[in-house]
DSSP file (Angstrom, degrees, kcal/mol; ACC not computed):
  #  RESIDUE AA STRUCTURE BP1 BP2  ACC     N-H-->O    O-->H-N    N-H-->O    O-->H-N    TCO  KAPPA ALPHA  PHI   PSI    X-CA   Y-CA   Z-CA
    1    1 A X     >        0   0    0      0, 0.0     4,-3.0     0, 0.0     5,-0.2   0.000 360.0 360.0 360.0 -26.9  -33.8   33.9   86.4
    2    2 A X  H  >  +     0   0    0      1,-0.2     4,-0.7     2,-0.2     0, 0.0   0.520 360.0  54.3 -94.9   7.1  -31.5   33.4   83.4
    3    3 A X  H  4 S+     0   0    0      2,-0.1    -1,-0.2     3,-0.1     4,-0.2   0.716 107.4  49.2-100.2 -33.8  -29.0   32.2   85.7
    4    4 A X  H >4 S+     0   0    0      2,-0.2     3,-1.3     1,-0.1     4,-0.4   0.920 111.3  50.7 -64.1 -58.0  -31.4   29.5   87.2
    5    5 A X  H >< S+     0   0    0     -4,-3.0     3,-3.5     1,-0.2    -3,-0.1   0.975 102.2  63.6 -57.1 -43.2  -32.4   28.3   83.8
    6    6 A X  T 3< S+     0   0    0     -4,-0.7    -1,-0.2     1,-0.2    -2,-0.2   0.584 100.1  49.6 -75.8  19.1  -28.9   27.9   82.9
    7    7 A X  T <  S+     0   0    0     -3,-1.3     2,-0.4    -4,-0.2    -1,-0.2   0.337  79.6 102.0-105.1  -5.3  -28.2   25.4   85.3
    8    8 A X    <   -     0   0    0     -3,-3.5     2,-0.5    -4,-0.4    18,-0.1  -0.738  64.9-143.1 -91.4 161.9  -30.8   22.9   84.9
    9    9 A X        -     0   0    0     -2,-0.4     2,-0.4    17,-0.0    -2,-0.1  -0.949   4.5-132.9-115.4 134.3  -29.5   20.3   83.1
   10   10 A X    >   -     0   0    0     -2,-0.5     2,-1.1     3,-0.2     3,-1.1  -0.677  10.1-155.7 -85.3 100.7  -31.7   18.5   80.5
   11   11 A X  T 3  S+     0   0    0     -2,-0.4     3,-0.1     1,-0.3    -1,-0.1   0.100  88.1  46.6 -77.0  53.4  -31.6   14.5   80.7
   12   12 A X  T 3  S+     0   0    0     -2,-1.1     2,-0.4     1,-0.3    -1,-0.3   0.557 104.6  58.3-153.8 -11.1  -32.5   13.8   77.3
   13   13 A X    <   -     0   0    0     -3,-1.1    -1,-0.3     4,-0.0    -3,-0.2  -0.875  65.4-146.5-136.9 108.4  -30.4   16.1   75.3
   14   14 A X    >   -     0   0    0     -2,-0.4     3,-1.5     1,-0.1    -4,-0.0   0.212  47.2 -85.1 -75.4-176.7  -26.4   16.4   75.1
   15   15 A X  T 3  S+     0   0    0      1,-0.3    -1,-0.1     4,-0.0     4,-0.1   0.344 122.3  72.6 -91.0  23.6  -24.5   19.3   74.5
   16   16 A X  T 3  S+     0   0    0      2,-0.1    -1,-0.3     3,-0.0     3,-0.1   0.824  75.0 112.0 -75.8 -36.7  -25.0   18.7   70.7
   17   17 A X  S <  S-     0   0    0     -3,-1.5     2,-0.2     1,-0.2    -4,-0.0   0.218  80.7 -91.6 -58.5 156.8  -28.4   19.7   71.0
   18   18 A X     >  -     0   0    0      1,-0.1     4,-2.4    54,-0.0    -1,-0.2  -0.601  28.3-132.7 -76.2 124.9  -29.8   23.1   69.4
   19   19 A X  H  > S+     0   0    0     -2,-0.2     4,-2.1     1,-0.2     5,-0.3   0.781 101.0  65.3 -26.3 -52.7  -29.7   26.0   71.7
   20   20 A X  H >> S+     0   0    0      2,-0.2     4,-1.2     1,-0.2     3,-1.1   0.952 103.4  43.5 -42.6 -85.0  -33.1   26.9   70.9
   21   21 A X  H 3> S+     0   0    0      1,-0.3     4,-2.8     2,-0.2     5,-0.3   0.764 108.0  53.0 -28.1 -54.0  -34.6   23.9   72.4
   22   22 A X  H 3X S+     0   0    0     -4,-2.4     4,-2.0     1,-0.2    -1,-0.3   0.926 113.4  51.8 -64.0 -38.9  -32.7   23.6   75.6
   23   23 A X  H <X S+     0   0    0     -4,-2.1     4,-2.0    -3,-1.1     5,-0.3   0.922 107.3  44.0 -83.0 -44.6  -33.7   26.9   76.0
   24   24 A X  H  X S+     0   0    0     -4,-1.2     4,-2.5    -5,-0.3    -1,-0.2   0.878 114.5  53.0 -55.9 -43.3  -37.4   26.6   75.4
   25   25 A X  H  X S+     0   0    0     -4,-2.8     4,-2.5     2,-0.2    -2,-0.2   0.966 102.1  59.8 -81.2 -44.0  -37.6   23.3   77.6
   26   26 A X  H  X S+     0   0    0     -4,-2.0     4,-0.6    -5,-0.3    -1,-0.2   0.827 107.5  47.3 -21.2 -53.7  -35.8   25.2   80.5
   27   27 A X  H  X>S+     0   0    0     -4,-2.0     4,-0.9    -5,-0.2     5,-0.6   0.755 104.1  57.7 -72.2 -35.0  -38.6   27.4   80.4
   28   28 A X  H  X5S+     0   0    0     -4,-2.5     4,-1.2    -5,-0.3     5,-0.2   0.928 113.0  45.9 -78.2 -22.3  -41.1   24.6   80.3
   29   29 A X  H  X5S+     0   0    0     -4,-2.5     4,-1.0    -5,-0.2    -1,-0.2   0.760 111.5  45.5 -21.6 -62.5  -39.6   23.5   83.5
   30   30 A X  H  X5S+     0   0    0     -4,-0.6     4,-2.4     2,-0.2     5,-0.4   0.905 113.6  44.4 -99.3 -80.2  -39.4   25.9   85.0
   31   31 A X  H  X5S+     0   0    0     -4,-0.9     4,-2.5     2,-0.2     5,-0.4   0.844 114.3  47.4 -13.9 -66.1  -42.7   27.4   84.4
   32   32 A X  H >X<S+     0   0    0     -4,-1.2     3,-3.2    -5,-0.6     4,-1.9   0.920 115.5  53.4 -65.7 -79.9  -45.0   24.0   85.0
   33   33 A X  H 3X S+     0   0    0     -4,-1.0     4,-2.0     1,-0.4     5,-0.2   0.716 116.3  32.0 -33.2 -79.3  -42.8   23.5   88.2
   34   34 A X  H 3X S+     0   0    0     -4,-2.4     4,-1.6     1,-0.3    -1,-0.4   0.687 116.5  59.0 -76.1 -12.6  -43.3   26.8   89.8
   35   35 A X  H << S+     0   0    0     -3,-3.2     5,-0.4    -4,-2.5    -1,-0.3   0.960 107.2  45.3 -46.0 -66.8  -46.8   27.2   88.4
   36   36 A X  H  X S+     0   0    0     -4,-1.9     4,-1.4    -5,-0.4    -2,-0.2   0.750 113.9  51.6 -47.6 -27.3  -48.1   23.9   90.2
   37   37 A X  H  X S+     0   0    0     -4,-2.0     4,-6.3    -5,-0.3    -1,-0.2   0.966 113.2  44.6 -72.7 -62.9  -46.3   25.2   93.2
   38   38 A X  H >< S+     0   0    0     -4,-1.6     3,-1.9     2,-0.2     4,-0.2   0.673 112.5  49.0 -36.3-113.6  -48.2   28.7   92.8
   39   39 A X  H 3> S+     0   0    0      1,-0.4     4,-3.6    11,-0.3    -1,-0.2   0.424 110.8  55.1 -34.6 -50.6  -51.7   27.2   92.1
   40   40 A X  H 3X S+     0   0    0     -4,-1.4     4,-2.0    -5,-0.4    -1,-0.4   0.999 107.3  47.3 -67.8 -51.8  -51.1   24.9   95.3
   41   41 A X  H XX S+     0   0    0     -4,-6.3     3,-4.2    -3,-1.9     4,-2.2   0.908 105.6  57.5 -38.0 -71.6  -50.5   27.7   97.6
   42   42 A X  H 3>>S+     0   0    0      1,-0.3     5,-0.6     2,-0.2     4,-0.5   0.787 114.7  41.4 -33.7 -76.7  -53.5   29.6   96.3
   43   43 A X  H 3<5S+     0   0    0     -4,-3.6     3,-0.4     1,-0.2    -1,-0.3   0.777 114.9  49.3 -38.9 -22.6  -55.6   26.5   97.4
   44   44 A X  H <<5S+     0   0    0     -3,-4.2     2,-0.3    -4,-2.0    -2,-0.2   0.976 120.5  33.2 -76.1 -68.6  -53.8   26.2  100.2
   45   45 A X  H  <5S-     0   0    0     -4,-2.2    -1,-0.2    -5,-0.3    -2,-0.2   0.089 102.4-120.8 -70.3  27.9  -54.2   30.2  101.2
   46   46 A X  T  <5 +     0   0    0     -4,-0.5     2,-0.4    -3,-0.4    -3,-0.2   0.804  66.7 142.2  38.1  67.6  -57.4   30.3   99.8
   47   47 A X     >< -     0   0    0     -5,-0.6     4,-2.1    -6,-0.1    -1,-0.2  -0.990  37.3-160.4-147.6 122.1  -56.3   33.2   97.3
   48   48 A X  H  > S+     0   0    0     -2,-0.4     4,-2.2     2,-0.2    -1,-0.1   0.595  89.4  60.4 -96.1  -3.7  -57.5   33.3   93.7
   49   49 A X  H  > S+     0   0    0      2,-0.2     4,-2.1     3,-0.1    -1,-0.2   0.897 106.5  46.0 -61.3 -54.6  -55.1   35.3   92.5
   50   50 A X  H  > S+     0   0    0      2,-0.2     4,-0.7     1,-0.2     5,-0.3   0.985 112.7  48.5 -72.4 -82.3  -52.5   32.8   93.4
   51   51 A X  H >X S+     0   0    0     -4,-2.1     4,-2.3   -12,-0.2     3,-1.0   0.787 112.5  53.8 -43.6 -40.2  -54.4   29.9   92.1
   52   52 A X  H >X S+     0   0    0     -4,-2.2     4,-1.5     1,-0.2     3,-1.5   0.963 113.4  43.1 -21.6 -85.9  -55.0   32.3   88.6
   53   53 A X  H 3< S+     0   0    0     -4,-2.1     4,-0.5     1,-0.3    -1,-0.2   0.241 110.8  55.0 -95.8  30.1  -51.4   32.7   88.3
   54   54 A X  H <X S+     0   0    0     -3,-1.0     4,-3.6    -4,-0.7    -1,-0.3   0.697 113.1  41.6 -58.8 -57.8  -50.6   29.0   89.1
   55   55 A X  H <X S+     0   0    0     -4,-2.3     4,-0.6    -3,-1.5    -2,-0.2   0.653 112.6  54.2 -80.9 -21.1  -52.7   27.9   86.4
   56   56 A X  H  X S+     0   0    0     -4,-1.5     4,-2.4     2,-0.2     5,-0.4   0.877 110.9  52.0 -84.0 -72.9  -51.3   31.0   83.7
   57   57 A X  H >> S+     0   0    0     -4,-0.5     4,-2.6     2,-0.2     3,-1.9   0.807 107.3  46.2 -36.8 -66.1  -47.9   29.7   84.5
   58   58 A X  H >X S+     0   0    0     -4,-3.6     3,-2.0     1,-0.3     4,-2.0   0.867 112.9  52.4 -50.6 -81.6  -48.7   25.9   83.7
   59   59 A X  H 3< S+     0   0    0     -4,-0.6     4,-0.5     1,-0.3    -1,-0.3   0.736 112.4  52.0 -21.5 -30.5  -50.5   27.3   80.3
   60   60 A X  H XX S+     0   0    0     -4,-2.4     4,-2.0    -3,-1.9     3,-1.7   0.977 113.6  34.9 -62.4 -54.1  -47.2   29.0   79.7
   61   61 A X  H <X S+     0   0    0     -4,-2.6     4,-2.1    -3,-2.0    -2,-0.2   0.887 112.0  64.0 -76.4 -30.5  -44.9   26.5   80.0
   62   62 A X  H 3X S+     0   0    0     -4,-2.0     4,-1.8    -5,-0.3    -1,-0.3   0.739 107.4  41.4 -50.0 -16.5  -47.4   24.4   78.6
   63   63 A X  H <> S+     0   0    0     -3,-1.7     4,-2.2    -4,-0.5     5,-0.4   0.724 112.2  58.8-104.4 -25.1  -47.2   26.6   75.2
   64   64 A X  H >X S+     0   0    0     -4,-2.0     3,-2.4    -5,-0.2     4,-1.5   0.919  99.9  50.3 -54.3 -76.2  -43.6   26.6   75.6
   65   65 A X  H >X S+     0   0    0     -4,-2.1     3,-3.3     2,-0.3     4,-2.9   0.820 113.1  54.0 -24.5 -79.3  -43.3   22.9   75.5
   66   66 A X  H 3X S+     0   0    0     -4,-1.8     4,-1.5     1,-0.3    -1,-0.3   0.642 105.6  46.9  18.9 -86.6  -45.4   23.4   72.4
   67   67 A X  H << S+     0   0    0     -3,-2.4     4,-0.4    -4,-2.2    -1,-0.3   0.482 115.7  51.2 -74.0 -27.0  -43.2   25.7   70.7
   68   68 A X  H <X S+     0   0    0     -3,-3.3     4,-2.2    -4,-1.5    -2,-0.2   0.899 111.7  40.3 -82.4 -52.1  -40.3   23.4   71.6
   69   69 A X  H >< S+     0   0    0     -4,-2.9     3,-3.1     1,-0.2    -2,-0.2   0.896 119.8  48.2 -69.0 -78.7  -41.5   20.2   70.4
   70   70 A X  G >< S+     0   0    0     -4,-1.5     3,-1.1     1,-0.3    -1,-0.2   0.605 119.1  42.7 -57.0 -38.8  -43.1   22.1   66.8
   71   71 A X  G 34 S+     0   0    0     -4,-0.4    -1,-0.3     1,-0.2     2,-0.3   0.927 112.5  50.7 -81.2 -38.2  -39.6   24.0   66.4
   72   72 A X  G <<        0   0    0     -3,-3.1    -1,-0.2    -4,-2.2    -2,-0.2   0.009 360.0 360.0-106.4  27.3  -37.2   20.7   67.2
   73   73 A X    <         0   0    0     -3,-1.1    -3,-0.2    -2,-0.3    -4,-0.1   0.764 360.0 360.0  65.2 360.0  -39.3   18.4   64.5
């Protein structure tokens, strides 16, 4: 997983940027993406577990984001 985050590349922030951040927004990426993915399968497969832990991932990455924007000013 930490090998995945470190390869997305962030358009908005150069390699000046605080570690911290990039790292936090990586995760909110990552997270909302593969949540939204989750959440659609569960509708899809009619499985409410999978739509649960669609919808816990977006809230994650959503509190990441959060925690990024609140940290970075």
């Amino acid at each position: 997983m930490r090998a995945l985050l470190a390869q997305i590349d962030l358009p908005s922030l150069g390699r000046e940027g605080p570690e911290d951040l990039r790292r936090l927004l990586r995760a909110f990426y990552v997270l909302f993406g593969l949540g939204f993915l989750v959440a659609v399968l569960g509708h899809i497969t009619q499985s409410r577990a999978l739509q649960a832990a669609g919808i816990a991932m977006v809230l994650l990455g959503t509190a990441a984001f959060m925690v990024a924007v609140g940290s970075s000013g």
